[in-house]
C-alpha atoms as a printed R data frame, in Angstrom:
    type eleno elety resid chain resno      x       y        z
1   ATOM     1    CA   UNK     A     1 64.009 -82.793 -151.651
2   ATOM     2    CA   UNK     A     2 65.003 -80.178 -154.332
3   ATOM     3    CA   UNK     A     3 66.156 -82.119 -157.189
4   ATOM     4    CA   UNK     A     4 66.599 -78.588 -159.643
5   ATOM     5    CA   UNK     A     5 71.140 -78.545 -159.090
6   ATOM     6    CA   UNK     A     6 72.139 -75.012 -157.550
7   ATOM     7    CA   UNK     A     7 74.174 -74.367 -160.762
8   ATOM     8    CA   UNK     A     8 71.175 -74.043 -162.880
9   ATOM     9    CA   UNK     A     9 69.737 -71.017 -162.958
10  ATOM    10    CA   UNK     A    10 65.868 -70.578 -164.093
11  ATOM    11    CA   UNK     A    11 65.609 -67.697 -165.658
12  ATOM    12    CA   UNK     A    12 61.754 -66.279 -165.035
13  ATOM    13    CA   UNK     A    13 59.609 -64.073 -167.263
14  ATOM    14    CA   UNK     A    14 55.634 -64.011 -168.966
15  ATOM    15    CA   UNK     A    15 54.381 -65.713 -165.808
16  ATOM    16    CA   UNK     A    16 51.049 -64.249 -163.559
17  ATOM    17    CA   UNK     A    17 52.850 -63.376 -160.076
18  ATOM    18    CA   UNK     A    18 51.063 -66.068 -158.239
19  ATOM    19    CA   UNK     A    19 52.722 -68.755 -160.447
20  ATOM    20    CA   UNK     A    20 55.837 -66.688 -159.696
21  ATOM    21    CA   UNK     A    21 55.427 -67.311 -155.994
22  ATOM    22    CA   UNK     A    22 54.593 -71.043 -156.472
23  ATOM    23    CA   UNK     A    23 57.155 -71.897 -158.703
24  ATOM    24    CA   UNK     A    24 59.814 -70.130 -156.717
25  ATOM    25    CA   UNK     A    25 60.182 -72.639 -154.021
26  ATOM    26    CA   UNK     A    26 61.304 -75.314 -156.592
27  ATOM    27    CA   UNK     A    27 64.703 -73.812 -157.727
28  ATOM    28    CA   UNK     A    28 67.722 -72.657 -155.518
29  ATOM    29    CA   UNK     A    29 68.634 -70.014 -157.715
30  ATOM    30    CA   UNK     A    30 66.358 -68.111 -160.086
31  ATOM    31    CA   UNK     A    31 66.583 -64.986 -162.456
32  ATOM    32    CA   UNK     A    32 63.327 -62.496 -161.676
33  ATOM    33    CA   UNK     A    33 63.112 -61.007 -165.439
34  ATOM    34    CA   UNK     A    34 61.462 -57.995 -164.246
35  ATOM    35    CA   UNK     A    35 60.872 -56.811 -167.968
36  ATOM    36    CA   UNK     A    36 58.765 -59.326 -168.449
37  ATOM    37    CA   UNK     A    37 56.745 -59.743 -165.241
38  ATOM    38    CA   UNK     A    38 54.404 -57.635 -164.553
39  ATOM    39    CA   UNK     A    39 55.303 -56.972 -160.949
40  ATOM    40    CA   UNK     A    40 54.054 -53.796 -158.542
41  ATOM    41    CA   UNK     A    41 56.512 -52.466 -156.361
42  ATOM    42    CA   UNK     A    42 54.954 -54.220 -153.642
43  ATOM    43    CA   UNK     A    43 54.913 -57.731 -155.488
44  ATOM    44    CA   UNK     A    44 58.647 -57.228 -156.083
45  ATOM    45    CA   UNK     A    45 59.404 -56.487 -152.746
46  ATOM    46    CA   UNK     A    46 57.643 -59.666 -151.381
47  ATOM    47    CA   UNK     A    47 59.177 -61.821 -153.977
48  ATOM    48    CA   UNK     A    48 62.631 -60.931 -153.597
49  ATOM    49    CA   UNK     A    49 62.389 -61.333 -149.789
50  ATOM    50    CA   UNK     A    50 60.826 -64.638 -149.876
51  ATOM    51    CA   UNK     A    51 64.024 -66.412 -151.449
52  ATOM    52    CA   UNK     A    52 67.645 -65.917 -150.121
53  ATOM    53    CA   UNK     A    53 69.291 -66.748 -153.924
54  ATOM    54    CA   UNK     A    54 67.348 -64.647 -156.518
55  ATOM    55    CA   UNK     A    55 68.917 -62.065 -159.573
56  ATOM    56    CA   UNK     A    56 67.005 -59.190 -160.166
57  ATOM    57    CA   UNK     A    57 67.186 -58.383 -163.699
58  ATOM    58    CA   UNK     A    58 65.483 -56.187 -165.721
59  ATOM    59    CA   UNK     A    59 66.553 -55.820 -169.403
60  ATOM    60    CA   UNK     A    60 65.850 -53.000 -171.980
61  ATOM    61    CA   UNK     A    61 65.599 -52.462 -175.650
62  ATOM    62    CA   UNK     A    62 67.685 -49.068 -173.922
63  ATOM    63    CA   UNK     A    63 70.329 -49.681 -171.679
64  ATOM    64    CA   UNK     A    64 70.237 -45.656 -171.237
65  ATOM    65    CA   UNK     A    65 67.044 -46.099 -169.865
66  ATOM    66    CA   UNK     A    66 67.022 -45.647 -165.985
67  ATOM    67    CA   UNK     A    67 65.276 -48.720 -164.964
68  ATOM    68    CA   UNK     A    68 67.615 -48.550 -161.732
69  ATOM    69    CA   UNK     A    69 64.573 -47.698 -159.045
70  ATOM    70    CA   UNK     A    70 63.568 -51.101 -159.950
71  ATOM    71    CA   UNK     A    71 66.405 -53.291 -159.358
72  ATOM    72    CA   UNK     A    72 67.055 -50.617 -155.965
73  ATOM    73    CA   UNK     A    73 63.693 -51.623 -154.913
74  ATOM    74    CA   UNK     A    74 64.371 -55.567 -155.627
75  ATOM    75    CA   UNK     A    75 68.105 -54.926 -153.879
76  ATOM    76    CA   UNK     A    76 66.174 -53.128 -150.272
77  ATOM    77    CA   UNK     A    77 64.021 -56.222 -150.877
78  ATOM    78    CA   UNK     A    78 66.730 -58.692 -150.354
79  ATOM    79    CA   UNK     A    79 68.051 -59.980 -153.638
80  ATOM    80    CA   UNK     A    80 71.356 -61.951 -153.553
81  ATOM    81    CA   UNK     A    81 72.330 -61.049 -157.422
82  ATOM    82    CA   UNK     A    82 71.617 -57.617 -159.145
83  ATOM    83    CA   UNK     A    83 72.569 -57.738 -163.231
84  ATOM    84    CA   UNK     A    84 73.424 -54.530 -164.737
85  ATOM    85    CA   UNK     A    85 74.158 -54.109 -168.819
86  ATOM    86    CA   UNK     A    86 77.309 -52.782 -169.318
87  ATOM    87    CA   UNK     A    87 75.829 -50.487 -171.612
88  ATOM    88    CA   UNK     A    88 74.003 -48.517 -168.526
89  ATOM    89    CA   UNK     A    89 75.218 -45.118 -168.222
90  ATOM    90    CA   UNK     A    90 77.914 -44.649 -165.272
91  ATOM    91    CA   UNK     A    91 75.889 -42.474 -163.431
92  ATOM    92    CA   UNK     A    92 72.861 -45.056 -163.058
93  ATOM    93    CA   UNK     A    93 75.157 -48.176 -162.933
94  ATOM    94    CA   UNK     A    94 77.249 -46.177 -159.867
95  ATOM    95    CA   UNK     A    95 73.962 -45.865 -158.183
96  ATOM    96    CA   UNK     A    96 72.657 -49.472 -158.420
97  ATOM    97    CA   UNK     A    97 76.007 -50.599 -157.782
98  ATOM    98    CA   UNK     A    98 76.673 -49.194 -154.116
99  ATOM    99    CA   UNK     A    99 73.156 -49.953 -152.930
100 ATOM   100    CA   UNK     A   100 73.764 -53.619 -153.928
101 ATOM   101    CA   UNK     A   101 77.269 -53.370 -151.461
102 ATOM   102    CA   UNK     A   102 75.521 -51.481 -149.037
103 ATOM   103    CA   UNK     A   103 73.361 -54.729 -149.242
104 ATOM   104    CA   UNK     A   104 75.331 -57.507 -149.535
105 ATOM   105    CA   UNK     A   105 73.875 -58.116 -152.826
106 ATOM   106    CA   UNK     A   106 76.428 -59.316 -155.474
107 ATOM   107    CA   UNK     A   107 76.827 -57.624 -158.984
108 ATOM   108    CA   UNK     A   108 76.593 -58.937 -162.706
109 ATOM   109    CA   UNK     A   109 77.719 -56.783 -165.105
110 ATOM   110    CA   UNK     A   110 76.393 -58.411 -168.578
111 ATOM   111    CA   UNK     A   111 76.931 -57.476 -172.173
112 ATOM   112    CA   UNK     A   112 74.730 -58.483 -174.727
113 ATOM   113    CA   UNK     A   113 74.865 -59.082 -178.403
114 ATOM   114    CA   UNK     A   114 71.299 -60.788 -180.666
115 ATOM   115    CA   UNK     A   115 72.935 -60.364 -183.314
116 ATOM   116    CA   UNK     A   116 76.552 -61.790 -183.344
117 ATOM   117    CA   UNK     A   117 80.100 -62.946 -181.949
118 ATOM   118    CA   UNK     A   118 82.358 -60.547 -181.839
119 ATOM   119    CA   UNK     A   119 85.734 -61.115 -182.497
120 ATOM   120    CA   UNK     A   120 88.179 -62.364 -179.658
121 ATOM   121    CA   UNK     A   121 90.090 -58.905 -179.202
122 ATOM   122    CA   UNK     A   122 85.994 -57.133 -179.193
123 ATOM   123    CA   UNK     A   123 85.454 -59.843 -176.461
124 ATOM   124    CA   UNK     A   124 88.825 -59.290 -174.175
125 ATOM   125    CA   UNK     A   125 87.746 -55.472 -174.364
126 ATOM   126    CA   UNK     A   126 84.371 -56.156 -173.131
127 ATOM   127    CA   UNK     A   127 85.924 -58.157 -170.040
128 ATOM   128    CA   UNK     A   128 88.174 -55.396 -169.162
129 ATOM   129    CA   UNK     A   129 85.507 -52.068 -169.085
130 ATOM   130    CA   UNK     A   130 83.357 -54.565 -167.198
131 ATOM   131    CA   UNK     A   131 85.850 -55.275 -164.427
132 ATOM   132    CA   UNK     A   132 86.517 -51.823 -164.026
133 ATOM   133    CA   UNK     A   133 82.854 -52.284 -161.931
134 ATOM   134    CA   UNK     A   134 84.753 -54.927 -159.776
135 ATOM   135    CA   UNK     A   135 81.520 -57.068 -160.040
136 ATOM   136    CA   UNK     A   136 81.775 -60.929 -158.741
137 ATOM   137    CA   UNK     A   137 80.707 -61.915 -162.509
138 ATOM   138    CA   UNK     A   138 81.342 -60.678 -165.658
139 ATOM   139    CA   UNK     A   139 78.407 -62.045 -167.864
140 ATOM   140    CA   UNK     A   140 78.457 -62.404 -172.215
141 ATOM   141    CA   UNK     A   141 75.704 -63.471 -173.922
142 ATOM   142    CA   UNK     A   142 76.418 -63.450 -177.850
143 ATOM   143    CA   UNK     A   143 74.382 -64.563 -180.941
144 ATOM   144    CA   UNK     A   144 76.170 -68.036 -182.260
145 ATOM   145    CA   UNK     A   145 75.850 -67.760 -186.383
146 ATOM   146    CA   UNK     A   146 78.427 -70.798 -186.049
147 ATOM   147    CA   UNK     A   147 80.161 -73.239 -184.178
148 ATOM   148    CA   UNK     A   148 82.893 -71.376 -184.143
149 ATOM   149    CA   UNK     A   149 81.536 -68.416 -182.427
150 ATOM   150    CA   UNK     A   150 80.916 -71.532 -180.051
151 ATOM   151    CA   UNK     A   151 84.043 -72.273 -179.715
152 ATOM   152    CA   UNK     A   152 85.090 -68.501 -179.110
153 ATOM   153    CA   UNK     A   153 83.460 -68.038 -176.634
154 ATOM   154    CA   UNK     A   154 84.626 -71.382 -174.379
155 ATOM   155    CA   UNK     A   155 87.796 -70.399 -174.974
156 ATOM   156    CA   UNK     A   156 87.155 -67.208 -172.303
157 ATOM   157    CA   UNK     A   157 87.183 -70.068 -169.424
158 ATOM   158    CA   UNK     A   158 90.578 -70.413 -170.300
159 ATOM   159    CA   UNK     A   159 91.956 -66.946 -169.032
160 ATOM   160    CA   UNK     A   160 89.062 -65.865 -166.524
161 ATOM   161    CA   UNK     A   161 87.602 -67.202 -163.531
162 ATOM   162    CA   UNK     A   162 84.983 -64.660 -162.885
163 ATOM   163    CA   UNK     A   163 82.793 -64.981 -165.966
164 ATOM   164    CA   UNK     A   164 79.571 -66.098 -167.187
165 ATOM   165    CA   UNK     A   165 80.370 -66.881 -170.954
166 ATOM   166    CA   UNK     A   166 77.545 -68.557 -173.455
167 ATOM   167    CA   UNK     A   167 75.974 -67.865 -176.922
168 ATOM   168    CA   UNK     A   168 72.571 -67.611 -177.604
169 ATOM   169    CA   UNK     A   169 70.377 -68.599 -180.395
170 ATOM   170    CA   UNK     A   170 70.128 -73.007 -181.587
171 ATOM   171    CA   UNK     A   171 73.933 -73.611 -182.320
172 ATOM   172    CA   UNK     A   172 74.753 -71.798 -179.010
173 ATOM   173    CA   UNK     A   173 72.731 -74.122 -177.058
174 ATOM   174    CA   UNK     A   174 75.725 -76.382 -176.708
175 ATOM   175    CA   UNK     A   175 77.631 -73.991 -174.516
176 ATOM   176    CA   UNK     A   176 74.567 -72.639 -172.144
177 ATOM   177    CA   UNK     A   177 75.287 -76.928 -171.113
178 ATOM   178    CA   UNK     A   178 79.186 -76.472 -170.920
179 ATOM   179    CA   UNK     A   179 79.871 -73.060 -169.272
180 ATOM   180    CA   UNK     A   180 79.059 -74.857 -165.550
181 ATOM   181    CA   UNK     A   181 81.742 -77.653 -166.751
182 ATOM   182    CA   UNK     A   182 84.618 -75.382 -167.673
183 ATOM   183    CA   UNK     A   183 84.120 -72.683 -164.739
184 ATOM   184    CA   UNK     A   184 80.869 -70.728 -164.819
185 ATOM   185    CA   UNK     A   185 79.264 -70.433 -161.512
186 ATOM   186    CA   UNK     A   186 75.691 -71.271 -162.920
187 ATOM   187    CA   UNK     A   187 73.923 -71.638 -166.164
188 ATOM   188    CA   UNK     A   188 71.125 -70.368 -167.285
189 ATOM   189    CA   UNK     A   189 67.763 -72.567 -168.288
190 ATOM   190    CA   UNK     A   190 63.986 -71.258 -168.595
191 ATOM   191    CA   UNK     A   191 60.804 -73.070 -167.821
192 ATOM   192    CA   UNK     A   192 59.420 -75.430 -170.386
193 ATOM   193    CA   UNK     A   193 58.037 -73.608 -173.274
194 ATOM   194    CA   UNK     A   194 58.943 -70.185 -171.640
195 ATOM   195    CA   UNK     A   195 62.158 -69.314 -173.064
196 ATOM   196    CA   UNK     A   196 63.246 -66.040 -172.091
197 ATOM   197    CA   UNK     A   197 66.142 -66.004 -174.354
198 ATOM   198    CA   UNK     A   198 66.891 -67.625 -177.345
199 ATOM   199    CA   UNK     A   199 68.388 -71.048 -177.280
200 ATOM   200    CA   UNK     A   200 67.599 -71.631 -173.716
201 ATOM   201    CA   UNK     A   201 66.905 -75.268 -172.822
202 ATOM   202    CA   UNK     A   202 63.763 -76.445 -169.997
203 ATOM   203    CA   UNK     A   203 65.863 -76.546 -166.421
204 ATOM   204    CA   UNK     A   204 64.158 -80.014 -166.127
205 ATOM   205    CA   UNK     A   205 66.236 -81.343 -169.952
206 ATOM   206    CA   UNK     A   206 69.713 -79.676 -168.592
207 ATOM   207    CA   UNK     A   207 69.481 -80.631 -165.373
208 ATOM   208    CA   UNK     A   208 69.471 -84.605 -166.691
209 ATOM   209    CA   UNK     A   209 72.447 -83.674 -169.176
210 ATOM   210    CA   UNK     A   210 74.282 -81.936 -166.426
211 ATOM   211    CA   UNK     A   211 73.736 -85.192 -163.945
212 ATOM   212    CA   UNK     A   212 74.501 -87.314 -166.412
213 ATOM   213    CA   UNK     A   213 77.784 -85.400 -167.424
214 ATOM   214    CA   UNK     A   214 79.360 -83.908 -164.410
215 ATOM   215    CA   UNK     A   215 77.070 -85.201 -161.576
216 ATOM   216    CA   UNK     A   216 77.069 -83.187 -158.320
217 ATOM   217    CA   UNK     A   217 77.551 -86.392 -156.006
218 ATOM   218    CA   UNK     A   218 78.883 -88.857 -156.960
């Protein structure tokens, strides 16, 4: 029996591909960090149609980079979950974007910032150029340099239903273990000792908190 919870997301990068394909099995939903695996085009292709609830991701240093005949080829392949930065230019995101509803493949737009928080009005503006995409989840990922940036960001679960809100970075771990409690759909987690973003905790360490806070079944 899978014991991994189906709103934990592992988030997968710096692995060979044959640990990929081993691994995969273990986790109903799973984040292929494309960036950092070093897949073929035919390796993607078989791992995205061996598992019906996988994201393709694949993030840049240069969101103006067109990166978008990889997640296409992941999309074709059968992936449930494409994740485009917001920062991709229209053109490229427009492409991605109606293969993945010619597929039946949902969208993530995501908006990233290593550095900081920005301010609540910054954030609300973020939200509203990414839902001009009409994706099924909005996704922020912001440095925490406090617990109130913390506490910022929380506060999003308030007004929207349709995000994916956390901060990154030590003090931000404490909301990659709430977002699935106020709203989010899923959380993110890496394998241990393979973060592939800072702050992340092992899936094996949040899924205990998560049973032991909001159990599935109870």
């Amino acid at each position: 029996m899978n014991l991994t919870r189906p709103d934990i997301c592992v988030s997968l990068g710096g692995i060979p591909y044959q640990e990929l394909k081993t691994l995969l099995p273990s986790f109903p939903l799973a984040e292929i960090r494309m960036d950092l695996l070093n897949l073929n085009s035919s390796e993607i292709q078989q791992i995205f149609a061996s598992h019906p609830n996988l994201i393709a991701t694949y993030r840049s240093n240069n969101p103006e980079e067109d990166h978008s005949g990889v997640l296409i080829n992941a999309i074709n392949a059968g992936a449930a979950w494409v994740d485009i930065d917001i920062e991709t230019p229209n053109e490229i995101a427009q492409r991605i974007i109606s293969t993945a509803h010619a597929r039946q493949c949902k969208v993530i737009v995501s908006f990233h910032n290593f550095q900081a928080t920005p301010p609540r009005p910054e954030l609300l503006g973020i939200i509203n150029r990414a839902q001009c995409y009409s994706p099924e989840i909005i996704k922020l990922a912001c440095m925490a340099n406090s617990y109130g940036d913390c506490s910022r960001i929380l506060s999003l679960y308030e007004e929207f239903s349709n995000i994916l809100a956390f901060c990154m970075g030590p003090l931000g771990t404490i909301t990659r273990i709430a977002a699935p409690i106020l709203g989010s759909p899923f959380t993110f987690a890496s394998l241990p000792e393979k973060e592939t973003a800072p702050g992340q905790v092992n899936y094996i360490q949040l899924n205990n908190l998560l049973n032991a806070i909001k159990p599935l079944y109870v």
